[in-house]
N, C-alpha and C positions, 0 to 999 in steps of 0.2 A: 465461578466459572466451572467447566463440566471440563474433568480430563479422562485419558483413557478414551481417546478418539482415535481411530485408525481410516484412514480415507484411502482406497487405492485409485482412484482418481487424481487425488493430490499428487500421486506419485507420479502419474501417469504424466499430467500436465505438466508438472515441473522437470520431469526427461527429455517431455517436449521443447521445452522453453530453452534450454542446455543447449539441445541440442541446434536451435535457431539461434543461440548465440554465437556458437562456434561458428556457424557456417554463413551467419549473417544474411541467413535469407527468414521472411515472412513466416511465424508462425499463423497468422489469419492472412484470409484475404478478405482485404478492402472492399466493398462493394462500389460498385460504379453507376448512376444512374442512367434506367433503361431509358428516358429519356428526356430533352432537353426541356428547362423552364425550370425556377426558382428550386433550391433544395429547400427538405422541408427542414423544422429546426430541430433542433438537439434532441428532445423531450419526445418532439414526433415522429421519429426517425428511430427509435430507442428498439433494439430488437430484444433485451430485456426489461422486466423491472427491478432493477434494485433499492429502489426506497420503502424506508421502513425500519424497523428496528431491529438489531441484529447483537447478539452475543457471543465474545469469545469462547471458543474452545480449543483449551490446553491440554497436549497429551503429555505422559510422565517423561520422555524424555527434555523436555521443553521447562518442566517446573522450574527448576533452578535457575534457569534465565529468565523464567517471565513473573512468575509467581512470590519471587522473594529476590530482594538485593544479593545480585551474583557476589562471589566470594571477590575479595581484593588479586585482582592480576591476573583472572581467570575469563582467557580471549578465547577458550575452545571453539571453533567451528567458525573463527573470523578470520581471513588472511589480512591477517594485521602486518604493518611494515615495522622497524626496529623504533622507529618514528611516531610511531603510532602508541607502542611498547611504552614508550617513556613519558607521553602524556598520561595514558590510564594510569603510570604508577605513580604518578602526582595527585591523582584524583581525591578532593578531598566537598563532601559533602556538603558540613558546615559553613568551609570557605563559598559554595555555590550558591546555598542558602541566604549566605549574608548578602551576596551580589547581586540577591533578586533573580537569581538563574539559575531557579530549578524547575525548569520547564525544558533544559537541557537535554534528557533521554523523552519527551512529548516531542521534537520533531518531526517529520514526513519519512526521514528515512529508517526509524524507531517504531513509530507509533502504532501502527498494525501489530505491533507485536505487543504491547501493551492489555492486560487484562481489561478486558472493554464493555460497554455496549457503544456501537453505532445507532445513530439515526441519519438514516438518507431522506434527503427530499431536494423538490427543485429549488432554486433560488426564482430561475427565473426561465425561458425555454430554451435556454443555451448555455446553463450554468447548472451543474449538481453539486449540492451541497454537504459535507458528511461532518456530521457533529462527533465527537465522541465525549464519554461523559466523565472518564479518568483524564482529567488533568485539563478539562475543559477547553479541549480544539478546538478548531471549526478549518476544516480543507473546502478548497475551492475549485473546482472541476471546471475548467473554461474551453468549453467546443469551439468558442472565437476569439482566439486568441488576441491579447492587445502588448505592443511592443510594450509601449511605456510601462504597462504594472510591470510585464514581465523583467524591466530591469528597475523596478523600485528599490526601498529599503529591501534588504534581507532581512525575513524572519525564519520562524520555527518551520513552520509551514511550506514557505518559501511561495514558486509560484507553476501552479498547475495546469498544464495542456492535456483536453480529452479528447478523445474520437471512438467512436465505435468501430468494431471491427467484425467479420460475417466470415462463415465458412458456408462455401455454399454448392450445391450440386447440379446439375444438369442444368438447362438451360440451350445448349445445341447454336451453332451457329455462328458464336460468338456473344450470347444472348447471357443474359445477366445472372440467370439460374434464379433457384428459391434458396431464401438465405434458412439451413439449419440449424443455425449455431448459432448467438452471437456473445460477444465480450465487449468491458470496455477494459480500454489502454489507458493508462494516465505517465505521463513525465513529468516530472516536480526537478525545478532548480531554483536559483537565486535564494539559499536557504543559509539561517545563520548554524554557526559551526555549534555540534552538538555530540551527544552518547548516541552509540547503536546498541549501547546496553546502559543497566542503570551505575553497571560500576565504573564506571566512566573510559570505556574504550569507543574513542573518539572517531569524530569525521569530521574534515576539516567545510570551508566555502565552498570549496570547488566542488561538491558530492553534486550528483545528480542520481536521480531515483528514475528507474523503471517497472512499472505494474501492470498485470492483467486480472481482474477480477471476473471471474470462472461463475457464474450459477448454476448448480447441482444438483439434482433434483434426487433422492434417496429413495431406496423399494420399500422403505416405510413410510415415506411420503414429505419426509424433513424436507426445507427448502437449507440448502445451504451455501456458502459464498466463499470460493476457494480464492485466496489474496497473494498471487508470486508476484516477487519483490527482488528487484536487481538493483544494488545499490553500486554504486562506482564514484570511488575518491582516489582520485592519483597522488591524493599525498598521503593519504597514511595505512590505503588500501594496497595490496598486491594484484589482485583480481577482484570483480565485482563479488558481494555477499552476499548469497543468494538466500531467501527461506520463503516457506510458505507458510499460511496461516488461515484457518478455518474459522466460520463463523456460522451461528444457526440463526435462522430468519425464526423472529417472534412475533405473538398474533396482539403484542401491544408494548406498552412502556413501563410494562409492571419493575422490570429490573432495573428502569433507567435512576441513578444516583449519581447526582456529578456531585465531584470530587476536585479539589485543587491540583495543580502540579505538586511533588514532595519530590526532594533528592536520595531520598532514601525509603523502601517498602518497611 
């Protein structure tokens, strides 16, 4: 993985995103159709592409949390609760291993941060699909949402609603404008309890994830995919845990090597 990335875009969008948290209004706006008769589907509607293969990029202050098993007790940059405190100090690898659960820091609320490659693609025209090849996921992006999965078992993954989102200008009149921008959104719940890091500082059931994944286009011409991540656990979080996460879009699967879950780098 390539570190020593600096994005001021990242920084940009992630002020942004803050700053819609707090105030609780729209960072996109929703597009409305200009008019009436079937929406088209997911896939057709898509005001980017993001499938394809894509690789993590780690910058130096990030190493120690992504790159190598964080040191034992060391919750830097997570508002952990006292609660929280005392699960990761129990955390014990071996015991996870034996239990078949070390796929514990591979959850939805984790896993972007995970040294990676992605591959995106469709499932099907209302479903995106995003594999990753450390620790062998597979997320599920559902533009039509369905009650029942969504309160199935809990896994790692849990379960995910997507929608596009457009920022758009002019238009006049009330008129729908042309969309310049667009993003997808994803919210991920029903998710079994796991790490936000590898040293075991924990998130309980109740987490729910929020995403915007950003396309970025570089003056060198990189395609790249800016990933903010609002995690929120009312039990062993204080405030949601915010980070972001960079990735470069690649022109194939030369880097792709899946890898098992491990409880330990």
């Amino acid at each position: 993985m390539r570190p020593n990335l600096t994005l001021n875009s990242t920084a940009r969008i992630t002020l942004v995103l803050l700053a819609s948290l707090a105030t609780g209004t729209a960072v996109h706006a929703q597009a409305s159709p200009a008019t009436a008769g079937p929406l088209p589907s997911a896939e057709a509607a898509a005001p980017v592409d993001l499938t394809g293969y894509w690789e993590s990029l780690v910058t130096d202050e990030d190493w120690v949390y992504r790159m190598v098993t964080p040191r034992p007790g060391d919750y830097a940059g997570v508002p952990l609760k006292p609660t929280g405190i005392q699960i990761m100090d129990a955390w014990n690898p071996a015991k996870d291993t034996a239990a078949g659960e070390q796929c514990k820091s591979y959850g939805a609320p984790a896993i972007m941060r995970v040294p990676e490659h992605l591959h995106i693609t469709w499932q099907d025209d209302q479903t995106l699909k995003m594999e990753t090849d450390a620790g062998e996921q597979t997320r599920l992006f559902n533009f039509v949402p369905s009650m029942a999965a969504a309160h199935g078992p809990r896994t790692w993954q849990g379960y995910s609603v997507a929608e596009w989102e457009f920022q758009r200008q002019g238009g006049g009149r009330g008129g729908p404008g042309k969309a310049v921008w667009g993003a997808l959104k994803v919210t991920t719940g029903n998710l079994k309890a796991g790490y936000l890091r590898k040293n075991g500082v924990p998130y309980s059931e109740q987490t729910e994830v929020m995403e915007y994944y950003d396309p970025v286009e570089e003056s060198n011409g990189d395609g790249l995919m800016v990933v903010t991540s609002f995690v929120t656990d009312p039990v062993y979080l204080f405030s949601p845990f915010v980070t972001t996460n960079n990735f470069l879009k690649l022109s194939s699967a030369a880097g792709w090597k899946p890898s098992a879950c491990s409880a330990i780098w």
